[in-house]
C-alpha positions in Angstrom: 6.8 9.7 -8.4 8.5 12.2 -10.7 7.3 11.9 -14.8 9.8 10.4 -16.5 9.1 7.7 -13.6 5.4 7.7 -14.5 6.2 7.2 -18.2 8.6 4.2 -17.8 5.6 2.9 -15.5 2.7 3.6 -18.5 5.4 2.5 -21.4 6.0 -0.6 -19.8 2.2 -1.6 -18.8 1.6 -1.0 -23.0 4.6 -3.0 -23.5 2.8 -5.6 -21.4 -0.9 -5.5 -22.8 0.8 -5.2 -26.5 3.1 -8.5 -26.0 6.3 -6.4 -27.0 9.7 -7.6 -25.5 10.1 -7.1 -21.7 12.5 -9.9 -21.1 15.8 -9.8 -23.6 17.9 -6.9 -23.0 20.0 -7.4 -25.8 17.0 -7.3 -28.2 15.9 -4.0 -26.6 19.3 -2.9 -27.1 18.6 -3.5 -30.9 15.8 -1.9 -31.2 17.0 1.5 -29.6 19.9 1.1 -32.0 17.5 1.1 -34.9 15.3 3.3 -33.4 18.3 5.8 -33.7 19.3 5.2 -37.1 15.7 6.2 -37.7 15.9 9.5 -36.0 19.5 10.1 -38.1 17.8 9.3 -41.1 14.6 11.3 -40.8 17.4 14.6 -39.5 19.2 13.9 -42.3 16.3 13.2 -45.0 14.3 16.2 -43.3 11.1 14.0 -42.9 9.7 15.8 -40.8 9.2 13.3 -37.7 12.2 13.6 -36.3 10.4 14.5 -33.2 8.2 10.7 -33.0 11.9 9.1 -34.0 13.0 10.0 -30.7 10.5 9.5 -28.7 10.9 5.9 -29.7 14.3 6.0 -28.6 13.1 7.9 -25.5 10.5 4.6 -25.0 13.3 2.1 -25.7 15.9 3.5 -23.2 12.9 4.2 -20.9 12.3 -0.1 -21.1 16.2 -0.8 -20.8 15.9 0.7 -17.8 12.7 -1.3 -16.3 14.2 -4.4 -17.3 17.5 -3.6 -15.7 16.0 -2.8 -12.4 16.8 1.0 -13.1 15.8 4.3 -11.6 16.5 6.4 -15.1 14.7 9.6 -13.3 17.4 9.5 -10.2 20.1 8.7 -12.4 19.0 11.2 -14.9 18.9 14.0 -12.2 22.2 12.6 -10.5 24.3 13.0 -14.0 22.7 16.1 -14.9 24.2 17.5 -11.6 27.9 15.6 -12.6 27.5 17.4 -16.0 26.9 20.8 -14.5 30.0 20.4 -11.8 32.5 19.7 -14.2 34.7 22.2 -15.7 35.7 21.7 -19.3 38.4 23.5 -21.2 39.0 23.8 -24.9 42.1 21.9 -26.4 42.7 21.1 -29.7 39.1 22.6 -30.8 37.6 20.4 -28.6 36.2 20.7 -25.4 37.3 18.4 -22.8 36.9 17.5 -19.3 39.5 19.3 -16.8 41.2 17.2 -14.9 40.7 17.0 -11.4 43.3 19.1 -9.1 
């Protein structure tokens, strides 16, 4: 079991003992919105926690993906390896994804 695996396991036992959410996904979807806007607003207010405001998000994403039935750490290390195979070009001041030959 990788970490990010162990924290989803630990997040979700405190979910648990603490009687947070673990059954409406659309709720949790909410909260990681709001949990977000938090992290934009304490980067943009310089608050000085911007590093807590997304680990909440981190926690949120981390219980989408329990409740969905989700390996985040496979799919986490599957995308990363996507990302670092594609080929990107610049166009219009933009970098965007080169299309397959």
């Amino acid at each position: 079991m990788g970490q990010l695996t162990e924290w989803q396991e630990r997040n979700w036992k405190n979910k648990l003992a603490k009687g947070f959410n673990t059954t409406n996904v659309e709720i949790e979807f909410n909260y990681t919105y709001a949990e977000l806007a938090e992290a934009y607003e304490s980067y943009r207010k310089d608050k000085g926690d911007l590093d807590e405001e997304l680990a909440d998000v981190v926690l949120f994403i981390l219980s989408l993906a329990k409740m969905n039935g989700l390996d985040l750490e496979t799919a986490v290390i599957n995308k990363m390896a996507k990302n670092e195979a594609r080929q990107y070009i610049e166009k219009n001041g933009h970098h965007v994804q080169k299309e397959k030959s």
